[in-house]
C-alpha positions as CSV (number, residue, x, y, z in Angstrom):
1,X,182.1,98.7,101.0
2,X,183.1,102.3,101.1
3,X,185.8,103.7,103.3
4,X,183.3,106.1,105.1
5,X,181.8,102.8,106.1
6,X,184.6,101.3,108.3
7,X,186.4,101.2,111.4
8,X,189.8,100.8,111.2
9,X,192.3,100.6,113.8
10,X,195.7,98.8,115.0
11,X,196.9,99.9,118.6
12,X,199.1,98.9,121.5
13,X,198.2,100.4,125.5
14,X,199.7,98.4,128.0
15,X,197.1,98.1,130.5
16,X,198.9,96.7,133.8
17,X,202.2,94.4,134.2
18,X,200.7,91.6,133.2
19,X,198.3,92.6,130.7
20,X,199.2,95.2,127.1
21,X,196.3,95.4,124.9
22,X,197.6,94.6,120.6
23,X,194.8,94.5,118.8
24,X,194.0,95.1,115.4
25,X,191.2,94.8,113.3
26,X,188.2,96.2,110.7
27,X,184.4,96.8,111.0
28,X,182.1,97.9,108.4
29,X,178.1,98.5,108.4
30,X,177.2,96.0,110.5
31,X,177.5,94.8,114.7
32,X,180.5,93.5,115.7
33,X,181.1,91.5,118.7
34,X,184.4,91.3,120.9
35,X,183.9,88.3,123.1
36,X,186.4,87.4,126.0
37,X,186.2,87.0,129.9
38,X,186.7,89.3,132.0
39,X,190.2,91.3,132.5
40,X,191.1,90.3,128.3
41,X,191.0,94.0,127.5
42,X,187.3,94.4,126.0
43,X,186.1,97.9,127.8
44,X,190.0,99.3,127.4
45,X,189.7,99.0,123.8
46,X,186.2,100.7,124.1
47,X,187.7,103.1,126.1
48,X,190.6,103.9,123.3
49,X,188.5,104.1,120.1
50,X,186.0,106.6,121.9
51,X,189.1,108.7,122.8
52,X,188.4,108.7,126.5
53,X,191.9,106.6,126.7
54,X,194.8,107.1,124.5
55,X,196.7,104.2,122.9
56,X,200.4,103.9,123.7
57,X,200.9,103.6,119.4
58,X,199.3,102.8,117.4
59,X,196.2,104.5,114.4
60,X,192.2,104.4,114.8
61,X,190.7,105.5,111.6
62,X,186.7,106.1,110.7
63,X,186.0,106.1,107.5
64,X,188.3,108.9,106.1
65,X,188.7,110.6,109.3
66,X,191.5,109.7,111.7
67,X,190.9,109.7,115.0
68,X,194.3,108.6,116.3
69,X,197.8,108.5,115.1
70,X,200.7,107.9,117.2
71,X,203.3,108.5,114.2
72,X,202.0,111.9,112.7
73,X,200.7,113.0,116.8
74,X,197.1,113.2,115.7
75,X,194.6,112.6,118.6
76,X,190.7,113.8,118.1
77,X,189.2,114.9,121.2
78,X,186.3,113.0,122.2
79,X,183.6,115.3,121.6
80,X,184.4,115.7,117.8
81,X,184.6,112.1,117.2
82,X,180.9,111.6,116.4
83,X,180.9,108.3,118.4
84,X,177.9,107.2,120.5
85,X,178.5,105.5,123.3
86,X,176.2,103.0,126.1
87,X,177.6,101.6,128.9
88,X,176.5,99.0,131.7
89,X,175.2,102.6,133.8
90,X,173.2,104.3,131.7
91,X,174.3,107.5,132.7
92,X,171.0,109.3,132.6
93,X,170.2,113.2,133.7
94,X,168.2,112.5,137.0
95,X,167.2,116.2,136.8
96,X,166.2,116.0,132.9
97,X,162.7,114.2,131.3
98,X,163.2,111.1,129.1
99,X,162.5,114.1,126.0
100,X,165.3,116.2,127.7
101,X,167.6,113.8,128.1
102,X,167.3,112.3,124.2
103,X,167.8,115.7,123.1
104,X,170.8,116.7,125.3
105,X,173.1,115.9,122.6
106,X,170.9,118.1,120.3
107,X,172.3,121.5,121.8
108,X,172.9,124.2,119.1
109,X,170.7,122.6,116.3
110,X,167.4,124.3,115.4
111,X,164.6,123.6,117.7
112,X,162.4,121.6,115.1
113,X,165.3,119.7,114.1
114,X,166.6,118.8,117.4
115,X,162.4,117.8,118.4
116,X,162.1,116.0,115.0
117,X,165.5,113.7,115.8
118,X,164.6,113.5,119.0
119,X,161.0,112.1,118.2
120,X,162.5,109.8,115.1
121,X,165.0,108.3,117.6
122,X,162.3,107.7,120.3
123,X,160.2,106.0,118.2
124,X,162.7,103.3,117.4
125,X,164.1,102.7,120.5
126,X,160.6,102.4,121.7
127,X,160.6,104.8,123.9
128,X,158.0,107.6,122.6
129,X,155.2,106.8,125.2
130,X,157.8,107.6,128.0
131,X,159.1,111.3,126.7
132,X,157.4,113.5,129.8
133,X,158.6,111.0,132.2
134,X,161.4,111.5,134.7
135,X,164.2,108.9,134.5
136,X,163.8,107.8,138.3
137,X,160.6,106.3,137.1
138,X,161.8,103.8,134.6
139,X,162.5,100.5,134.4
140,X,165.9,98.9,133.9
141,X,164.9,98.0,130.4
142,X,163.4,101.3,129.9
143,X,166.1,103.3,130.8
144,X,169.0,101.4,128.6
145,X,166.4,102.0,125.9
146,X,166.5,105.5,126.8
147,X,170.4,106.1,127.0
148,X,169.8,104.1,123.5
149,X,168.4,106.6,122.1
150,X,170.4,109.6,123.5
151,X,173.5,107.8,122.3
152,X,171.8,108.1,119.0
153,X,170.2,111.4,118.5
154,X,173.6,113.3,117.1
155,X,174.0,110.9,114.5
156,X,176.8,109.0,115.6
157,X,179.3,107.3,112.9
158,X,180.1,104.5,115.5
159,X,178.0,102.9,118.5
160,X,180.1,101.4,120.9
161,X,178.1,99.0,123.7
162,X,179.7,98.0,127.2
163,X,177.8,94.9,128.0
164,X,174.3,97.2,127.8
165,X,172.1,94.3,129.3
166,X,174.4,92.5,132.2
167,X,172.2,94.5,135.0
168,X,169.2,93.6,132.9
169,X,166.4,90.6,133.3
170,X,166.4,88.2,130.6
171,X,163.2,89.9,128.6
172,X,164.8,93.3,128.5
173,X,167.9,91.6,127.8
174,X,166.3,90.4,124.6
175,X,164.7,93.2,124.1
176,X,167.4,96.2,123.7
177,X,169.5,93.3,121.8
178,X,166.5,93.0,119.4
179,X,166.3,96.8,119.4
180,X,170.0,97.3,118.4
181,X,169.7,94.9,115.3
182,X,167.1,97.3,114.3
183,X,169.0,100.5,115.0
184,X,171.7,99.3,113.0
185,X,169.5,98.7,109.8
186,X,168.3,102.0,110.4
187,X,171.1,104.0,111.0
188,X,173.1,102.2,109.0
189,X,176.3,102.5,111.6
190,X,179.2,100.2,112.5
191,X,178.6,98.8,116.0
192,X,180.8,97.7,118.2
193,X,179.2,95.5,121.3
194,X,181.5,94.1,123.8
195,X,180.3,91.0,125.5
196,X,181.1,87.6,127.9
197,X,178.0,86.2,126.6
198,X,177.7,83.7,124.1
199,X,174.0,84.1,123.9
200,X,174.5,87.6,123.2
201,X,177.1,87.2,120.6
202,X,174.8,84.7,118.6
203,X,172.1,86.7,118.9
204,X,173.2,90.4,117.6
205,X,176.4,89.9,115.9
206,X,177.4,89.3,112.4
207,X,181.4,89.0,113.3
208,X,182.8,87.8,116.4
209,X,186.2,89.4,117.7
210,X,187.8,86.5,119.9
211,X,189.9,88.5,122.5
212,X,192.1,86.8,125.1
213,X,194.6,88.2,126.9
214,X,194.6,91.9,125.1
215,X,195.2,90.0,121.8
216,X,192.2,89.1,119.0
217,X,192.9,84.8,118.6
218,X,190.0,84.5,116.6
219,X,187.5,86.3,114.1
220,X,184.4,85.5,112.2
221,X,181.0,84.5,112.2
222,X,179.9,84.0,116.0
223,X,178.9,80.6,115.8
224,X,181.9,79.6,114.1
225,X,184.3,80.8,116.3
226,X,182.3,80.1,119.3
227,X,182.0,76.7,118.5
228,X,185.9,76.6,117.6
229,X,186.8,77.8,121.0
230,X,185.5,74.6,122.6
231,X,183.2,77.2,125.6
232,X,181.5,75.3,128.5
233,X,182.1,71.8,129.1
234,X,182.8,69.0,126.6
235,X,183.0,71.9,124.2
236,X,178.7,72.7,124.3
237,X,178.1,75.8,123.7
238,X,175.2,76.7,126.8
239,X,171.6,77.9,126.0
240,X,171.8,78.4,122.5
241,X,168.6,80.9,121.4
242,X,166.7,81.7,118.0
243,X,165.1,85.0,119.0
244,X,162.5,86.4,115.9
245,X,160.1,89.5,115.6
246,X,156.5,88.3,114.9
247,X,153.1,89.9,115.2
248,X,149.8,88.3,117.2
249,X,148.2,86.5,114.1
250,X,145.1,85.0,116.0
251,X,144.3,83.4,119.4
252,X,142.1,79.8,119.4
253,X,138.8,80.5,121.3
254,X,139.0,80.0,124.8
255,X,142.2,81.6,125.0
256,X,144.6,78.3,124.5
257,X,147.2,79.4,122.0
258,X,148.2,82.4,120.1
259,X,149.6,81.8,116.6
260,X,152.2,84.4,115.9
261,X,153.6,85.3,112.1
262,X,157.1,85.3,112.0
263,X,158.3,88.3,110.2
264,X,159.5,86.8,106.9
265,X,158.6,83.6,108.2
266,X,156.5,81.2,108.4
267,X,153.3,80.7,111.5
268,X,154.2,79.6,114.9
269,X,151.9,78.4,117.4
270,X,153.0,79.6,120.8
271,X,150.9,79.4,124.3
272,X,148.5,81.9,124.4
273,X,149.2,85.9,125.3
274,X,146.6,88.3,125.6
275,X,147.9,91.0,123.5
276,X,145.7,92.4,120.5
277,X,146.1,91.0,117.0
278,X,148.8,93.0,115.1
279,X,150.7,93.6,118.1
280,X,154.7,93.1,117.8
281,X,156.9,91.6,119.9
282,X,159.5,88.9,119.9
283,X,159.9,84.7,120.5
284,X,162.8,83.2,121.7
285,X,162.9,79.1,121.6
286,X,166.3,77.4,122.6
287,X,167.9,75.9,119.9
288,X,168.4,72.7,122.2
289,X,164.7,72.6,122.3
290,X,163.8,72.1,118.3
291,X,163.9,68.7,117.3
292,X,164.8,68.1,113.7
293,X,163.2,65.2,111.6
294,X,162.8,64.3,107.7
295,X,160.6,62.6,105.9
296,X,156.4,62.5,106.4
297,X,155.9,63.5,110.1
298,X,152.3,62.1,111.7
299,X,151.0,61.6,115.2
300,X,152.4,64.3,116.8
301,X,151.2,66.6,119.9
302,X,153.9,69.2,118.8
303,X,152.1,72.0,117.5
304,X,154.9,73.2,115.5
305,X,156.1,71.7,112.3
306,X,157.6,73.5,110.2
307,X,159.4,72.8,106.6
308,X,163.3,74.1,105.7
309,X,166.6,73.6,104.4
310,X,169.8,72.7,105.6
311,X,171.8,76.0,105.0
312,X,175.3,74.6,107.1
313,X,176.5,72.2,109.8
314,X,178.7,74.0,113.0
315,X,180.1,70.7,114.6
316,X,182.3,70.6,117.7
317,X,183.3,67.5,119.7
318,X,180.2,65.4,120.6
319,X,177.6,68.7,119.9
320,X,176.7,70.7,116.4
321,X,174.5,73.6,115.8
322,X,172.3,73.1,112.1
323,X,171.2,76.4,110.7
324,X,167.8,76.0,108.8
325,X,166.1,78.4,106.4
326,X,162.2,78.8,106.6
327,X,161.2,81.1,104.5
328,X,164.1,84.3,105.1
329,X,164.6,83.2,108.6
330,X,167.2,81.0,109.9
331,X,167.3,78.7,113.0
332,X,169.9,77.4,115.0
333,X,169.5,73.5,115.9
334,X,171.5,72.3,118.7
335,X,172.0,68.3,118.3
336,X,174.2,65.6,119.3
337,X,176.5,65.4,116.6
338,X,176.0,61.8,115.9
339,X,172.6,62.6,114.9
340,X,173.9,64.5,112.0
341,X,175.4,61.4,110.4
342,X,171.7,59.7,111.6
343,X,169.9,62.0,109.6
344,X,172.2,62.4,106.5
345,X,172.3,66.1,107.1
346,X,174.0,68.1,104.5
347,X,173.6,71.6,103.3
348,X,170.6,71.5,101.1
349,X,169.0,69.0,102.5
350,X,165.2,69.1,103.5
351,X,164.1,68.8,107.0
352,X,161.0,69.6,109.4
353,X,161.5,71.5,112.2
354,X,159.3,70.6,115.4
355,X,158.9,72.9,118.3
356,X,156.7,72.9,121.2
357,X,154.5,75.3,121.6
358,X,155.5,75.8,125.4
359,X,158.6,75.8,124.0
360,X,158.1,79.3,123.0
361,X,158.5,81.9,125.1
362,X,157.4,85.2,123.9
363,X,159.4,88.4,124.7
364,X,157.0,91.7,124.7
365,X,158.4,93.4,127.6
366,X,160.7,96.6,126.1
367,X,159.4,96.0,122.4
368,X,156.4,98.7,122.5
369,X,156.5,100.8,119.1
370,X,153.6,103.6,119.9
């Protein structure tokens, strides 16, 4: 990975008297998550990269630009830092239309240019059917989808998120998560999302930053260190979710059931939803609520069954999480962890997936493309 690809930084700001944030660490292309409970020091170090705080020492550095150096006095102001920022509050111009307020950040561009961005960022964020709207009018959904996209316009190197979705419901929730993994992909930017979620953490990062009491204690993938930490009680980690984008396939006459194609996956038969075929949305199923079996399956009122392979085994105390390929996709399997040993799971080996189809619950609420 090329340096104009990461965030560096190592820095010290001593927060209160019980309580100095050290942290150090790296981020390249991808969304990072720092995870801790609240008062560890999460929105502080949010607060210091963007430059609207100033570390007590320390060096923040973005690609080959840096933004902060205690030893050599060098300290970027905010507004040339090229970081996007979205916060709990989105922050939106009551005064301004959604259009107005994606192009704010456009000022002193050419007018086509700033209208073109400002169209290409609405379109991803899913937001273009709302552009001659006034902000008062949106939804909470919308409007985090719409601070989304101002945050975006200017081309930020780095997008930092303060817990985005806390004030959201659980749909929209899912839905600006699922529309950050796709920002990312197409912006190509580190982000940085700060969470007390684990849900969250699963879901949209690819590295978890364990912070707890101002210091990191643990990195890596989310699962892994999530697991390791021994959350919730007898170490379970709570309402694990597989959350996949999937277009309306078919519906069975009579309206029953919709069958949904997983994108790069395989069909899932869901409860029906009235939404044209072709349409795109997403499916969440708990990961406590997929059964894993091997061998010939028969007999079964499960409408899901669905071949894969064992990728790896998360195990902590009496629980594990099994991640399963089908097709490109993977799933996370909450079990008891003696039923690991049961089924002589091992990374490789072949299994069947089966899923209720009230067990999926489709999320289309936020994920509108036109």
């Amino acid at each position: 990975m090329s340096a104009t690809d990461t965030l560096e930084l190592r820095l010290t700001r001593r927060i209160h008297a019980d309580l100095t944030l050290d942290v150090e660490l790296g981020l390249s292309r991808e969304c990072g998550v720092v995870f801790g409970t609240s008062g560890a020091g999460k929105t502080t170090l949010l607060r210091l990269i963007a430059g609207l705080e100033r570390p007590d020492r320390g060096r923040i550095q973005l690609g080959e630009t840096v933004l902060f150096d205690h030893e050599s006095k060098v300290n970027i102001p905010l507004r040339e830092r090229r970081i996007g920022m979205i916060f709990q509050d989105d922050l939106l111009f009551p005064h301004l239309n959604v259009a107005a307020n994606i192009q704010f950040g456009l000022k002193g561009e050419p007018l086509n240019q700033a209208k073109a961005r400002m169209e290409e960022v609405a379109a991803f964020c899913g937001v273009s059917h709302l552009l001659e709207r006034r902000t008062a009018t949106l939804s909470g959904g919308e409007r985090q989808r719409v601070g989304l996209a101002r945050a975006l316009a200017p081309r930020p190197r780095l997008l930092l998120c303060d817990e985005p979705v806390s004030a959201l419901d659980l749909a929209s929730r899912h839905a600006l998560i699922e529309r950050l993994r796709t920002v990312q992909q197409a912006e190509a930017i580190p982000i940085l999302y700060v969470t007390h979620s684990p849900v969250e953490a699963i879901a949209l990062g690819s590295r978890l930053f364990l912070i707890s009491q101002g210091r990191i204690v643990d990195r890596g993938p989310p699962l892994d260190v999530l697991a390791a930490s021994g959350l919730g009680p007898s170490g379970r980690l709570e309402g694990v979710r597989n959350i996949f984008r999937a277009r309306v396939e078919s519906h069975t006459e009579g309206g029953g059931e919709t069958r949904l194609r997983l994108i790069d996956g395989p069909i899932l038969v869901a409860p029906f939803h009235d939404r044209p075929l072709g349409t795109s949305l997403a499916v969440e199923i708990r990961g406590d609520e997929v059964l894993l079996a091997k061998g010939p399956i028969e007999g079964l009122s499960a409408r899901n069954v669905i071949h894969g392979t064992v990728d790896r085994i998360v195990a902590h105390g009496s629980e594990a999480e099994v991640l399963v390929h089908t097709g490109a996709i993977t799933w996370i399997v909450s079990v008891v962890a003696p039923a690991v040993t049961a089924l002589a799971l091992a990374p490789g080996s072949d299994v069947h997936l089966i899923v209720k189809a009230r067990s999926c619950l489709i999320l289309d609420d936020g994920l509108r493309d036109e």
